[in-house]
Z-matrix of the N, CA and C atoms (Angstrom, degrees):
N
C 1 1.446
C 2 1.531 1 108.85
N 3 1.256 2 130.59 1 144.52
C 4 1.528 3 141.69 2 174.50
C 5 1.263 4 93.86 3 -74.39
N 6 1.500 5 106.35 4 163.15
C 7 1.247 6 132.12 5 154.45
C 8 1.511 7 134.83 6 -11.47
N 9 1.194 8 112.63 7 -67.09
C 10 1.668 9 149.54 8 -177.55
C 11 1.878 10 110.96 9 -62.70
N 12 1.686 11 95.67 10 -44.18
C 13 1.242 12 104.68 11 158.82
C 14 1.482 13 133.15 12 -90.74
N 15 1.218 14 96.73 13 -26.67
C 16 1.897 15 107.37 14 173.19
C 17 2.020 16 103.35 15 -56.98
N 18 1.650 17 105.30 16 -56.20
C 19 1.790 18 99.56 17 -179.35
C 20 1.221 19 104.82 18 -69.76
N 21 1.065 20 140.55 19 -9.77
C 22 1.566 21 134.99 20 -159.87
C 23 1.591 22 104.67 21 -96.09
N 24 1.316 23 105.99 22 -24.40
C 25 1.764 24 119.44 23 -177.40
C 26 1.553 25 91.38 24 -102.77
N 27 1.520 26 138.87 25 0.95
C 28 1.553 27 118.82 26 165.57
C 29 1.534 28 111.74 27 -125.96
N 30 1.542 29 120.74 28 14.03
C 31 1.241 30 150.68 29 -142.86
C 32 1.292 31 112.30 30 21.05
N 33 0.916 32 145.20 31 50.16
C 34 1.725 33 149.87 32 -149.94
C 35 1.355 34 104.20 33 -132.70
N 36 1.269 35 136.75 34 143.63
C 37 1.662 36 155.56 35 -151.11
C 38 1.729 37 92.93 36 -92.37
N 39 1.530 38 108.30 37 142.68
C 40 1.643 39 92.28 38 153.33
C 41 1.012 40 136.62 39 -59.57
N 42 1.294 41 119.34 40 -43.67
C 43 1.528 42 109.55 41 177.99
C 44 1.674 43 119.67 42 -53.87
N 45 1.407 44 135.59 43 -12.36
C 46 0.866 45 118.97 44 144.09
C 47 1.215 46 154.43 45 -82.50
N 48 1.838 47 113.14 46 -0.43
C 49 1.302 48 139.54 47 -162.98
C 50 1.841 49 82.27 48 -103.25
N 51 1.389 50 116.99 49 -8.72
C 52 1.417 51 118.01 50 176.15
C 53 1.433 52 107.31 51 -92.00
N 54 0.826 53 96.01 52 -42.56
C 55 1.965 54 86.13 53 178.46
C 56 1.447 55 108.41 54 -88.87
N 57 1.306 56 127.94 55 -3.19
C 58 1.868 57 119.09 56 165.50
C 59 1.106 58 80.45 57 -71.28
N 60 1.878 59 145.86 58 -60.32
C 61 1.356 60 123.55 59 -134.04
C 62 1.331 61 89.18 60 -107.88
N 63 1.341 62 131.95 61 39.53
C 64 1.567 63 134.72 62 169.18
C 65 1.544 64 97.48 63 -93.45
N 66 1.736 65 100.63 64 -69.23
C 67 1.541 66 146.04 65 155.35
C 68 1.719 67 109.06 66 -7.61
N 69 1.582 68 96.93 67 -38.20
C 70 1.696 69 113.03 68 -172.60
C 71 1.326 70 98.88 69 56.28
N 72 1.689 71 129.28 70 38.92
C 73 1.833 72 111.03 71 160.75
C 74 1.429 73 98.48 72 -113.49
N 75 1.534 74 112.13 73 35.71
C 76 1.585 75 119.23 74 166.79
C 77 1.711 76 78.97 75 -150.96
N 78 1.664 77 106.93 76 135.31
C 79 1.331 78 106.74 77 161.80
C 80 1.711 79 100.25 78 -152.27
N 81 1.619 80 93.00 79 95.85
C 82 1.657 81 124.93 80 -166.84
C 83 1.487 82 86.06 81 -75.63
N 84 1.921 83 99.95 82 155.52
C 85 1.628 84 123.40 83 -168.34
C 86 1.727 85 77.81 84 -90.80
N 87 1.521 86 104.21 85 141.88
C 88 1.474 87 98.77 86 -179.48
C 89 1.992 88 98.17 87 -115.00
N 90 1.253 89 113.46 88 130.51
C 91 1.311 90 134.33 89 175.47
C 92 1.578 91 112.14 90 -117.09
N 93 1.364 92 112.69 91 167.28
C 94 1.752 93 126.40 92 -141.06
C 95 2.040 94 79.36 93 -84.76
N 96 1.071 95 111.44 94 -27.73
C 97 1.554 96 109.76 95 178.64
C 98 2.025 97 105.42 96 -74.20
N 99 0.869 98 113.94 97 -37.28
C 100 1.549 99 121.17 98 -155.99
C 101 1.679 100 122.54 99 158.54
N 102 1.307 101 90.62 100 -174.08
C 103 1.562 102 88.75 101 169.53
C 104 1.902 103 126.67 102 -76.63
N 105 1.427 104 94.11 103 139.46
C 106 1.969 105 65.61 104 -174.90
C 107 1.660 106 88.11 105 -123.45
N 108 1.559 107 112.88 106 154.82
C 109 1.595 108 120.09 107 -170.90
C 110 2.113 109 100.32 108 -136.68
N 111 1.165 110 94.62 109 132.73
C 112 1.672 111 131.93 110 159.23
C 113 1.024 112 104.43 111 -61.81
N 114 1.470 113 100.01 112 166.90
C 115 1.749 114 115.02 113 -154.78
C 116 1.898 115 77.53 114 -91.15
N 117 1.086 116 122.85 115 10.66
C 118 1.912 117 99.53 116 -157.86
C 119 1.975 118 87.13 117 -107.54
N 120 1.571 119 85.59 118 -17.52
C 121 2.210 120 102.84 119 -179.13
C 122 1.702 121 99.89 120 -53.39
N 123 1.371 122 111.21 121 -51.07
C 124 1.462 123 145.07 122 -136.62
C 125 2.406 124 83.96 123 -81.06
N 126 1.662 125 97.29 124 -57.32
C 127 1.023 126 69.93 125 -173.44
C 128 1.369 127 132.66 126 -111.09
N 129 1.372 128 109.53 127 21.18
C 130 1.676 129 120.14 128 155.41
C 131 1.311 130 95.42 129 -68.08
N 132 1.504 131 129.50 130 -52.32
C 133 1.670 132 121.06 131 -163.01
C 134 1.673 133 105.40 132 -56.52
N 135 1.162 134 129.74 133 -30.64
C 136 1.513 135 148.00 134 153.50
C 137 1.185 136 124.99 135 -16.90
N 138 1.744 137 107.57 136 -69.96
C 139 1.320 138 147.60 137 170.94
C 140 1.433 139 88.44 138 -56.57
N 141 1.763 140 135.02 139 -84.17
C 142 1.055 141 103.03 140 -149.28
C 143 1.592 142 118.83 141 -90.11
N 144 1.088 143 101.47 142 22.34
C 145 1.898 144 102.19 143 161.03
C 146 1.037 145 87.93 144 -98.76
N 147 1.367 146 161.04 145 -5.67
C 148 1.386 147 120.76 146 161.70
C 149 1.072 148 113.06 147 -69.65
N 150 1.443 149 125.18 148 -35.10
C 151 1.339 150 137.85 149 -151.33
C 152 1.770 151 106.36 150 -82.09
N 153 1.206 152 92.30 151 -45.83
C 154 1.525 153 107.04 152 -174.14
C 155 1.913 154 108.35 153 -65.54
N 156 1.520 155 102.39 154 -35.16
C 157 1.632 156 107.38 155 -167.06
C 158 1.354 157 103.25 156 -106.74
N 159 1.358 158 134.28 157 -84.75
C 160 1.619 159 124.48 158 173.28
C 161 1.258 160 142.22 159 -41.15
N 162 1.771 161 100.09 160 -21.91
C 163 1.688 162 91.37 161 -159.77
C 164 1.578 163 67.32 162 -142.83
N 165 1.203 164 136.63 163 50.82
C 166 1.170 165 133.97 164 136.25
C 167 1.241 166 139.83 165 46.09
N 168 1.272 167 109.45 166 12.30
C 169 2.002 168 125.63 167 -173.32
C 170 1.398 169 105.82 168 -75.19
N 171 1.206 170 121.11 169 131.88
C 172 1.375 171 141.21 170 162.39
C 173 1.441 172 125.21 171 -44.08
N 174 1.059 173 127.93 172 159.65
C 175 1.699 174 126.13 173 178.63
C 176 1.727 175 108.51 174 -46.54
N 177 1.441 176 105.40 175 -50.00
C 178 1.184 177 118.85 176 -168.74
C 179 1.855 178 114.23 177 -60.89
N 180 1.306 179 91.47 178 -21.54
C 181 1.868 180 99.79 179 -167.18
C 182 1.250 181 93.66 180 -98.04
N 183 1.461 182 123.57 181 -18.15
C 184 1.779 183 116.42 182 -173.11
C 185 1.755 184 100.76 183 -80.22
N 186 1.519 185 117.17 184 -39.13
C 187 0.989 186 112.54 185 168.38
C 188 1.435 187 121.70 186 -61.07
N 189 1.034 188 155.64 187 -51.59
C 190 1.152 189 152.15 188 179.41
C 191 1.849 190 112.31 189 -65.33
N 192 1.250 191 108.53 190 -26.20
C 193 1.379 192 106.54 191 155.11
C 194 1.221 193 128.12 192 -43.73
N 195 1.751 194 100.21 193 -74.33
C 196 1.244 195 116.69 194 174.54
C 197 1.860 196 125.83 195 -68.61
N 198 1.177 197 103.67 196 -12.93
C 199 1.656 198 100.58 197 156.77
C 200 1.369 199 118.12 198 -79.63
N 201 1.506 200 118.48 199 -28.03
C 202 1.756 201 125.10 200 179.26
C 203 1.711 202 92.28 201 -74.60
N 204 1.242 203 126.96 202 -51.15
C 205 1.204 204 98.66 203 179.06
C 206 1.131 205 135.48 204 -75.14
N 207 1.296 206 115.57 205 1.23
C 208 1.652 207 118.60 206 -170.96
C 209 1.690 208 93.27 207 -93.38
N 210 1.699 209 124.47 208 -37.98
C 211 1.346 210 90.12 209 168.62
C 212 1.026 211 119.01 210 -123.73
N 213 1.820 212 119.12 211 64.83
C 214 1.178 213 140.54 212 129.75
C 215 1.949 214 104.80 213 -57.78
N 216 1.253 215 89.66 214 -80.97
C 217 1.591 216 115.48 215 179.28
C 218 1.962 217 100.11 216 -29.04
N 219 1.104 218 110.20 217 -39.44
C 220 1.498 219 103.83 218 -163.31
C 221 1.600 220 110.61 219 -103.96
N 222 1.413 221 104.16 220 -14.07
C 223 2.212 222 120.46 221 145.04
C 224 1.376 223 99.75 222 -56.35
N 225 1.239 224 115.79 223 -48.67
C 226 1.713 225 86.68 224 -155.93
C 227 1.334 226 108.10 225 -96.70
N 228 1.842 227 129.58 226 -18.67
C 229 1.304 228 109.86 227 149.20
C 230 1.440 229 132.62 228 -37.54
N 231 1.518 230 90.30 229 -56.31
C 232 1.941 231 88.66 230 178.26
C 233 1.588 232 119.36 231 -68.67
N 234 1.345 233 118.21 232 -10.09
C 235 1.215 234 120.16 233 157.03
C 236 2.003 235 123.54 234 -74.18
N 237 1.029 236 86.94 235 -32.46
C 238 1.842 237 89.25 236 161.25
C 239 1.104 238 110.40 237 -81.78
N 240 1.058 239 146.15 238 -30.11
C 241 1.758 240 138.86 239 159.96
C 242 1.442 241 108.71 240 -61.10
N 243 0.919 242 136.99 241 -34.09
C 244 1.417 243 134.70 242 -166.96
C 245 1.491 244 99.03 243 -89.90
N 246 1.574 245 108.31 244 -41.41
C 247 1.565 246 88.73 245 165.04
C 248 1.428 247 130.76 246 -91.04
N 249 0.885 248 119.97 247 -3.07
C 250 2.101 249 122.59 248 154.21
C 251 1.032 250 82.74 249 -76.99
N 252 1.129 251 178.47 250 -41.28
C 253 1.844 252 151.45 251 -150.81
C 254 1.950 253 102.27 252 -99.99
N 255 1.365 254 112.63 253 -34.40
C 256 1.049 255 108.73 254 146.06
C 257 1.706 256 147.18 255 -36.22
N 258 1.626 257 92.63 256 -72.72
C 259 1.252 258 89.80 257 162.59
C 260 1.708 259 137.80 258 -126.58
N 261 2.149 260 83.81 259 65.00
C 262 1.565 261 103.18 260 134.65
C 263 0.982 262 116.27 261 -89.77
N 264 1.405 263 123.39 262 -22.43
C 265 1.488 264 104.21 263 -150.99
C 266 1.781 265 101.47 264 -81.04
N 267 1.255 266 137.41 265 -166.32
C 268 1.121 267 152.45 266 -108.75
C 269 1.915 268 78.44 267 -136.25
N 270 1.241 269 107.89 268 127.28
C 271 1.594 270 114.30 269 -154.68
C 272 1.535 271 89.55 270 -84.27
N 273 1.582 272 150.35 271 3.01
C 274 1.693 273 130.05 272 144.18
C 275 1.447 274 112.12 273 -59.50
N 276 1.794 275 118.43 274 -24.53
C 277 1.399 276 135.26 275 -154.37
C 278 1.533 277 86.56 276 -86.28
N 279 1.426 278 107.71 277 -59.84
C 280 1.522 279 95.33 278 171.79
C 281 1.561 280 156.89 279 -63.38
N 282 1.472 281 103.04 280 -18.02
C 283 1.371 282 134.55 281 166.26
C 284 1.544 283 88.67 282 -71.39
N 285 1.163 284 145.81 283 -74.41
C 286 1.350 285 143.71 284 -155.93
C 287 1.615 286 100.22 285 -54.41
N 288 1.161 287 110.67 286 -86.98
C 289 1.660 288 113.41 287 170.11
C 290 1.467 289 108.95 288 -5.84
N 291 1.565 290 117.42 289 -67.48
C 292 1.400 291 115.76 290 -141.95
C 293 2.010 292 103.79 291 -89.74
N 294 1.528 293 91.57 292 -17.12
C 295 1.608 294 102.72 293 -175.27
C 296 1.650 295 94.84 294 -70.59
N 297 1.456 296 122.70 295 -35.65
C 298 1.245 297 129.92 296 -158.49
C 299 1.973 298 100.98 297 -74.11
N 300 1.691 299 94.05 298 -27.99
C 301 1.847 300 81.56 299 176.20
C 302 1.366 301 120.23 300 -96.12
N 303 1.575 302 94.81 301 -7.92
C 304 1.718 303 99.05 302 172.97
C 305 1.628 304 97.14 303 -54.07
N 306 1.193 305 105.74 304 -75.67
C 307 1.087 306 109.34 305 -159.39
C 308 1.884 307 117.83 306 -65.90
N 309 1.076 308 123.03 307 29.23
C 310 1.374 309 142.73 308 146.21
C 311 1.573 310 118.29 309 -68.62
């Protein structure tokens, strides 16, 4: 979705959909028309109107939000790689591995 439709689906002004993507806790695919945003744009922009309007956090706290979640988001990719590399290996290889984090 463009721009025009991205604030119109969070009712919010551009100039503020300009300073999230000033802010970089929106970082829209940019095309020869504008910026264009994913359903995943839609619901960080979500997140930080909650953050910004109900529960009242400052510029400074939205950032650190949105950096904890970005490498949340990028833990648990590399945690799905680690588990497909897991279980290729040879299922004693995997019992060993996984007995080894039980017991962590």
């Amino acid at each position: 979705m463009n721009d025009s439709e991205f604030c119109e689906h969070l009712e919010i002004e551009v100039t503020v959909l300009e300073v999230w993507v000033e802010q970089r806790w929106l970082v829209p695919r940019r095309a020869d028309s504008g910026w264009i945003f994913e359903e995943d744009d839609l619901a960080r922009a979500r997140l930080i109107q909650d953050l910004t309007g109900p529960m009242g956090v400052n510029d400074d706290g939205v950032d650190v939000a949105m950096q904890l979640l970005d490498q949340i988001h990028g833990l648990r990719g590399r945690l799905g790689a680690l588990m497909t590399a897991i279980r290729s290996q040879d299922p004693d290889v995997q019992r060993l591995i996984l007995s080894r984090v039980d017991d962590e």
